[in-house]
C-alpha positions as CSV (number, residue, x, y, z in Angstrom):
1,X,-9.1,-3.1,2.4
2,X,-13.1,-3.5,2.7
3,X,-14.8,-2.4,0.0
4,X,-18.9,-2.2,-0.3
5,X,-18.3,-5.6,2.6
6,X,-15.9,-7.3,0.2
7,X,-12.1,-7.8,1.6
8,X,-9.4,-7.2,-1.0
9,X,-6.0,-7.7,0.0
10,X,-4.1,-4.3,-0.2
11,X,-0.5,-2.4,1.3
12,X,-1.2,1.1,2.5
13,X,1.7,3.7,3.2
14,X,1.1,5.8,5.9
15,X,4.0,8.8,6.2
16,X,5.6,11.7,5.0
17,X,6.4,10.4,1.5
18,X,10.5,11.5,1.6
19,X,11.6,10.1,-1.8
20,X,9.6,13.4,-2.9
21,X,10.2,15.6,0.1
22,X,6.5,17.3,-0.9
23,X,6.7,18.9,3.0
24,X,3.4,17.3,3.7
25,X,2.2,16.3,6.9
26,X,1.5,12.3,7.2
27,X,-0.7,10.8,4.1
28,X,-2.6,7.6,3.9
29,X,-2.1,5.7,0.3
30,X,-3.0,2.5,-0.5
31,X,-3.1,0.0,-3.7
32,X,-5.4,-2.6,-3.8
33,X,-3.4,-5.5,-5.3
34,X,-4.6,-6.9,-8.5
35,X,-7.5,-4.4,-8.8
36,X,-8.4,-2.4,-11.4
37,X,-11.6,-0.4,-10.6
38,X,-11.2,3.3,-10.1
39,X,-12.3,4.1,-6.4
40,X,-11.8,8.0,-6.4
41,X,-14.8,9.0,-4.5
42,X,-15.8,5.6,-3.0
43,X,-15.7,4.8,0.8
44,X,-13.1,2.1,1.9
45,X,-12.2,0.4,5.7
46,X,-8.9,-0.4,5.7
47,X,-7.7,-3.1,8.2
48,X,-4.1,-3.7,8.9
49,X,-2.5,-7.4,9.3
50,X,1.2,-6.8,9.3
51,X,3.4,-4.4,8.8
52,X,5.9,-5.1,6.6
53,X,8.8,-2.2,6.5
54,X,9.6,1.0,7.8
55,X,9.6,3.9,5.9
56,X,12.7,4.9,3.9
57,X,13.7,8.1,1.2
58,X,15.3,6.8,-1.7
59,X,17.6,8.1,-4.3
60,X,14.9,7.9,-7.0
61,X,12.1,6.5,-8.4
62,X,13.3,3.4,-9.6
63,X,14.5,2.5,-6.6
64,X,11.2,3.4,-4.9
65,X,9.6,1.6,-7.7
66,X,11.4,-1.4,-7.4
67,X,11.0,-1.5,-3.4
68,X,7.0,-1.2,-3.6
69,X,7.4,-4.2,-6.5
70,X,9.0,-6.3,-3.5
71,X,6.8,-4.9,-0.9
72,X,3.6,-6.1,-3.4
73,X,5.5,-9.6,-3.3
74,X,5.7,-10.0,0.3
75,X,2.3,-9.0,0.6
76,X,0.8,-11.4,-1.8
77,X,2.8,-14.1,-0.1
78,X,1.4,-13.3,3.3
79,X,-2.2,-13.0,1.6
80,X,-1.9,-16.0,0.0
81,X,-1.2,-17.7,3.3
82,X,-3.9,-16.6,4.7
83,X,-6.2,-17.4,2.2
84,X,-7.5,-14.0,1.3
């Protein structure tokens, strides 16, 4: 993720979020790892590198929960590879 020209390494969802079957159409989320600045508001570029699963419904939220921890791993491994 780009933000104001600075590259912060992120993992964006892009689906139909079925672990809470909300009926919505496709939505775009992403967590910037490590971050902690509130960017409600603010205007982002988001660049893709690898994708790292497909999307899945789980049972519950832990499971989710425990799925995006791993997912945050991976990512940070790639990152960290890369040097960013």
């Amino acid at each position: 993720m780009n933000i104001d020209g600075i590259a912060y390494p992120s993992i964006t969802n892009i689906g139909t979020r079925p672990t809470f079957e909300t009926g919505e159409a496709n939505v775009v989320e992403t967590h910037v790892l490590d971050f902690e600045k509130d960017l409600y508001g603010a205007k982002v570029r988001l660049g893709f590198v690898q994708r790292l699963r497909d999307e899945k419904k789980f049972d519950g939220v832990d499971g989710l929960k425990a799925q995006i921890h791993a997912d945050c791993d991976r990512a940070k491994n790639l990152f960290d590879r890369m040097g960013l």
